[in-house]
C-alpha positions, 0 to 999 in steps of 0.5 A: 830471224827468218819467217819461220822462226818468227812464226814458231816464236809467235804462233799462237801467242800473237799470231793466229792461224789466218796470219800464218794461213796468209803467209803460206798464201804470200809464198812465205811459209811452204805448205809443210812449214804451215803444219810445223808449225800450226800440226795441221795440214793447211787448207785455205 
């Protein structure tokens, strides 16, 4: 399973938004995956 499809299974059950904020920041989710999967536009 990729980063993606483990954020949109978590999020926000066991992830929160600072879990997903630190994988855009550590190049693992872009920033238009940040907002398909949060629905907000990422700022950090």
């Amino acid at each position: 399973m990729n980063v993606l499809k483990m954020a949109k299974k978590y999020y926000p059950v066991l992830w929160n938004i600072g879990r997903i904020k630190a994988l855009v920041a550590a190049g693992k989710l872009t920033q238009e995956e940040y907002k398909e999967v949060t629905g907000e536009d990422y700022s950090e």
